[in-house]
MARRO-474393 format. One record per residue (C-alpha): residue number from 1; residue in one letter; chain; x, y, z. Coordinates in Angstrom, 3 decimals, decimal comma, m for minus. Example, Ala and Ser with C-alpha at 12.3 -4.5 7.8 and 13.67 -1.06 7.14 Angstrom:
residues 2
<1; 'A'; 'A'; <12,300; m4,500; 7,800>>,
<2; 'S'; 'A'; <13,670; m1,060; 7,140>>,
END
This chain:
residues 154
<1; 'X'; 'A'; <55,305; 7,943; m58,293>>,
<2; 'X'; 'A'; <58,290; 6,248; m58,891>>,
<3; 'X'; 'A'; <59,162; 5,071; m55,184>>,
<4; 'X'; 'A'; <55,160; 3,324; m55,145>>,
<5; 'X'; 'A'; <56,420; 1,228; m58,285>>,
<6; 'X'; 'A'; <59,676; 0,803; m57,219>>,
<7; 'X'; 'A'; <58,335; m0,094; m53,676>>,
<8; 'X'; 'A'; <55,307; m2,630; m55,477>>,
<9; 'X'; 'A'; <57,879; m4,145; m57,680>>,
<10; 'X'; 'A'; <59,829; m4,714; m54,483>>,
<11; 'X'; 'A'; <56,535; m6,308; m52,697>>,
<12; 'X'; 'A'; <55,876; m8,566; m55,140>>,
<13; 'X'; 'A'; <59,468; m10,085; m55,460>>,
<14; 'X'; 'A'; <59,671; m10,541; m51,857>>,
<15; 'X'; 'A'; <56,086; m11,885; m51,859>>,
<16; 'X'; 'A'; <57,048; m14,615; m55,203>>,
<17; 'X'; 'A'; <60,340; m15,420; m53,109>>,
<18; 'X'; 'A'; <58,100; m16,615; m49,692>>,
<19; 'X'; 'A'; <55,962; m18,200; m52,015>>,
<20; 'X'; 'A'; <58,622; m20,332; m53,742>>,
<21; 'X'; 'A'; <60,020; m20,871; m50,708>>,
<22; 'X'; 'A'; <57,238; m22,059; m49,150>>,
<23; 'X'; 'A'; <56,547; m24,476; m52,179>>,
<24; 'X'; 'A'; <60,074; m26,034; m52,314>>,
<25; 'X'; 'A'; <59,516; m26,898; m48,557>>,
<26; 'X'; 'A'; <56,256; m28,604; m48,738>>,
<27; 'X'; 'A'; <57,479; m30,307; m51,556>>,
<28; 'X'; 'A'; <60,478; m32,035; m49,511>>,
<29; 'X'; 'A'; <58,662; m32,449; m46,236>>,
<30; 'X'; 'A'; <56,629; m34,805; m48,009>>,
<31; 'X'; 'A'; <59,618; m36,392; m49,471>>,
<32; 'X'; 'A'; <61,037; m36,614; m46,092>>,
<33; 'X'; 'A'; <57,298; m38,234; m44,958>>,
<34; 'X'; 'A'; <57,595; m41,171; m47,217>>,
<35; 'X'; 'A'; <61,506; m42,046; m46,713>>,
<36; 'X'; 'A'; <60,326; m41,568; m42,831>>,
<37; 'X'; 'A'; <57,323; m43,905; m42,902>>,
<38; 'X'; 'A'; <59,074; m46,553; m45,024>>,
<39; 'X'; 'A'; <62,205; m46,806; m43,142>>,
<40; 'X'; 'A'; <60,611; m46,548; m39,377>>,
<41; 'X'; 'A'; <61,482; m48,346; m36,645>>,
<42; 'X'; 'A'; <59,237; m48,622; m34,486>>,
<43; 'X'; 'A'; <55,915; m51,143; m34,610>>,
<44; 'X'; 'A'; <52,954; m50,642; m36,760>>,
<45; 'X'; 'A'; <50,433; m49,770; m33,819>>,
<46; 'X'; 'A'; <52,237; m46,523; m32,640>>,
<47; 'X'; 'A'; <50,687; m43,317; m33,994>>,
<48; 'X'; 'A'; <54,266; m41,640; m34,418>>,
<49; 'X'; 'A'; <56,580; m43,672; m36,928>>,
<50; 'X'; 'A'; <60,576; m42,326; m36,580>>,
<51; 'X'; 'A'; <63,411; m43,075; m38,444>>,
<52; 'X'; 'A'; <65,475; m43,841; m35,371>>,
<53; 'X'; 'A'; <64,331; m43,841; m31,373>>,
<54; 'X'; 'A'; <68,489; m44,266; m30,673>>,
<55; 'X'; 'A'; <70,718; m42,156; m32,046>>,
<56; 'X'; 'A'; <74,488; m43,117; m31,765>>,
<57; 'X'; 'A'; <77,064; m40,200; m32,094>>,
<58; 'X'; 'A'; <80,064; m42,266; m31,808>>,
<59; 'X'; 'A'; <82,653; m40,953; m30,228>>,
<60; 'X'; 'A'; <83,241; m37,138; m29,215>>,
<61; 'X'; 'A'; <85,421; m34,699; m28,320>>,
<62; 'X'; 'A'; <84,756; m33,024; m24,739>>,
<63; 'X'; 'A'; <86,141; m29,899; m26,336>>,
<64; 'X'; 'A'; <83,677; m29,884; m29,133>>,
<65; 'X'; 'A'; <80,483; m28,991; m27,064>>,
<66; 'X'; 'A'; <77,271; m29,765; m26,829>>,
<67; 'X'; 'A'; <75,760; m32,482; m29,849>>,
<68; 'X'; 'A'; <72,346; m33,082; m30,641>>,
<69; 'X'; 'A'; <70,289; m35,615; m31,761>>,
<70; 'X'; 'A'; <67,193; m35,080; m34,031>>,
<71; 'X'; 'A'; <64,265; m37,232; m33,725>>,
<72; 'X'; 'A'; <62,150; m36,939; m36,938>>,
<73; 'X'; 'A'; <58,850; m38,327; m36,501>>,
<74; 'X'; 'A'; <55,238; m38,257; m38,911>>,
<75; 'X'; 'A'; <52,292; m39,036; m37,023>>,
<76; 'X'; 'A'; <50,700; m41,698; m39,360>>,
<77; 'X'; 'A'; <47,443; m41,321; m37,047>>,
<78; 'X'; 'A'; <44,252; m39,762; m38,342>>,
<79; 'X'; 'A'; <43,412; m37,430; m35,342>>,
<80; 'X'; 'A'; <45,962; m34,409; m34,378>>,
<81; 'X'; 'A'; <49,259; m36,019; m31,636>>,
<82; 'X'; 'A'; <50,389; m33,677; m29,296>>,
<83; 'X'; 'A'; <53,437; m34,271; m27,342>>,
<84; 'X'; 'A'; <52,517; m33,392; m23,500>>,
<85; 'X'; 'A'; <56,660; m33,306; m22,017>>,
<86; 'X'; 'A'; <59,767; m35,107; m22,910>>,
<87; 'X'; 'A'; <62,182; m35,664; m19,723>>,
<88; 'X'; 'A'; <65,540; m36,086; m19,652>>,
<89; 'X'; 'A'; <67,226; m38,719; m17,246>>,
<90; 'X'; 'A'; <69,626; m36,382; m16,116>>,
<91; 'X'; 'A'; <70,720; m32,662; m16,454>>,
<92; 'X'; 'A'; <73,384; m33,049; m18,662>>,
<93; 'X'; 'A'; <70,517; m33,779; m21,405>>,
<94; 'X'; 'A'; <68,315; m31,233; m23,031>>,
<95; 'X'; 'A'; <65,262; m32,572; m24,933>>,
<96; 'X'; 'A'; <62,988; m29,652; m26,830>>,
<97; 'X'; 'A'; <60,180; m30,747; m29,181>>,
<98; 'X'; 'A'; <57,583; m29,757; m31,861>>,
<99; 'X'; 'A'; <55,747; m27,761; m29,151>>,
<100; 'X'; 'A'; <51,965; m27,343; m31,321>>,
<101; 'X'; 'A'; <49,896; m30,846; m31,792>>,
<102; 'X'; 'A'; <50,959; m32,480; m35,226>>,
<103; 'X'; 'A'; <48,393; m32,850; m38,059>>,
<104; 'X'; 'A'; <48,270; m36,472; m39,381>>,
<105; 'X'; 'A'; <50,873; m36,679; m41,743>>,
<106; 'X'; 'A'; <53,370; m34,239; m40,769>>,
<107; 'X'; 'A'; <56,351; m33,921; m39,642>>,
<108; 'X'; 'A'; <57,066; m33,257; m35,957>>,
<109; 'X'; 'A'; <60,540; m33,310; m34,000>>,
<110; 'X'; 'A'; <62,289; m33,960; m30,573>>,
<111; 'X'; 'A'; <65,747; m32,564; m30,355>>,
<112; 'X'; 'A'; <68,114; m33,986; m27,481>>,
<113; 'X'; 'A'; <71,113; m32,400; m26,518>>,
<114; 'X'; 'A'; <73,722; m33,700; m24,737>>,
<115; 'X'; 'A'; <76,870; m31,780; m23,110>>,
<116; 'X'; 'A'; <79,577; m33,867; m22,913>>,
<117; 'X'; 'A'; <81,875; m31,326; m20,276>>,
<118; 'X'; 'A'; <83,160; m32,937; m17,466>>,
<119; 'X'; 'A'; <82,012; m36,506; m18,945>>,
<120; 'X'; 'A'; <84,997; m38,511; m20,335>>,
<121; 'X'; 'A'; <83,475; m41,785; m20,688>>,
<122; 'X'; 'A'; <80,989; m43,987; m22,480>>,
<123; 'X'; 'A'; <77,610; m42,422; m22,371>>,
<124; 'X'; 'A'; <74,090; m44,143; m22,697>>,
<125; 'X'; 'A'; <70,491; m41,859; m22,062>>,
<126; 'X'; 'A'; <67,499; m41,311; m22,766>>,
<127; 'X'; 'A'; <64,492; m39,273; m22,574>>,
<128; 'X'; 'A'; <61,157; m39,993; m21,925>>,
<129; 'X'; 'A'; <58,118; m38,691; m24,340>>,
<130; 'X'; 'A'; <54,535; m38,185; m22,999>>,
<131; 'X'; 'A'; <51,954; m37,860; m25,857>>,
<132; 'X'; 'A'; <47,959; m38,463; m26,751>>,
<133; 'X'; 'A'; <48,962; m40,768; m29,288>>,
<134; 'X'; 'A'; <49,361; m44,624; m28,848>>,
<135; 'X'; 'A'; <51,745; m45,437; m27,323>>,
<136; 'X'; 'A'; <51,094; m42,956; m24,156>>,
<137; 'X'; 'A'; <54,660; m43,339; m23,144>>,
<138; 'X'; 'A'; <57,314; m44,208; m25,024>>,
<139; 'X'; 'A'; <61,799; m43,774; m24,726>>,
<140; 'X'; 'A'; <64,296; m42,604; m27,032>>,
<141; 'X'; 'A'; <68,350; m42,826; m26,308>>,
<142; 'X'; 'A'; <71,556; m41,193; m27,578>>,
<143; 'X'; 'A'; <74,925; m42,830; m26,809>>,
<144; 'X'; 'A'; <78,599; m42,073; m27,665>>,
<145; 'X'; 'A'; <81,493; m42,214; m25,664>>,
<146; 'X'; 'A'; <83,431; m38,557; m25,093>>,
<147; 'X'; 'A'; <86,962; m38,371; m25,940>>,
<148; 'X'; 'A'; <88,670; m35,875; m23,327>>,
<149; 'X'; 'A'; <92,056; m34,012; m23,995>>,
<150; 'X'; 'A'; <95,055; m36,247; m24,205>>,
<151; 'X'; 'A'; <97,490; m35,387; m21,198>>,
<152; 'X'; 'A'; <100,933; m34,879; m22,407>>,
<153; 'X'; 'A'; <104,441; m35,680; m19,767>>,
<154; 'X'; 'A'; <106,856; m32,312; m19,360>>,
END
C-alpha cells in the first residue's frame, strides 16, 4: 500500500513538472514570435519572417571546431510551410532544419554548421532553402574569417 502512494505521489510530481514545463515554453516561444516578427528582415510578402538570413561569426579559431548558426524563423502564413531541403554550397557546411511542416505562427529553425579545419581564411556561404511557402526558393549565409594557430621560430 505504501509503494502505490508513494509511486502516485511520484506520478503526479513528475506529471505537474512536464506540465509546467511545457507552460513556461509556450509562454516564451510566443515571446520569441513577436520579437521575431517585429525585428525581421526579410520583405513583407515572404511566408517565413527571420530575424537574420546572414549570420556573421566574426572571427574563429580553427582549433575551436565546428560553429553554428541558428536561423529562427515564424511562418506568418495562414496555411502549414514545410521546408522540402536546404543545400549547402559546399561540404564543409552542414544545414539541418525543422524537419515537420510549421503551423502558422510557430516557430521553425535551420541550423548551419560550418567546420572551419583546414580553412584559415575569410569565409563567405550559404545554403539554399526549398519550401511551399512564398518565396519557393530563397538563401541564407554565414561568414567569419578562421584564425589558425600562430607559428612560433625555434
Amino acid at each position: 500500500m505504501k509503494t502505490i502512494k508513494s509511486f502516485i505521489l511520484r506520478t503526479g510530481f513528475f506529471f505537474l513538472v512536464c506540465i509546467l514545463f511545457f507552460f513556461h515554453s509556450c509562454q516564451n516561444n510566443e515571446g520569441k514570435a513577436k520579437i521575431i516578427l517585429q525585428s525581421t528582415t526579410v520583405p513583407a510578402e515572404w511566408d517565413l519572417a527571420f530575424l537574420e538570413t546572414t549570420h556573421d561569426f566574426g572571427t574563429i579559431k580553427e582549433s575551436d571546431g565546428p560553429v553554428t548558426a541558428k536561423f529562427e524563423f515564424v511562418n506568418r502564413s495562414n496555411q502549414h510551410v514545410t521546408i522540402h531541403e536546404v543545400n549547402a554550397s559546399c561540404g564543409c557546411t552542414v544545414p539541418d532544419w525543422t524537419k515537420k511542416p510549421v503551423a502558422p505562427h510557430a516557430i521553425g529553425c535551420i541550423n548551419v554548421t560550418y567546420n572551419p579545419k583546414g580553412r584559415v581564411s575569410a569565409f563567405n556561404k550559404s545554403v539554399r532553402v526549398s519550401t511551399n511557402g512564398k518565396p519557393a526558393a530563397f538563401s541564407l549565409k554565414i561568414k567569419g574569417v578562421v584564425e589558425g594557430k600562430l607559428k612560433t621560430k625555434n
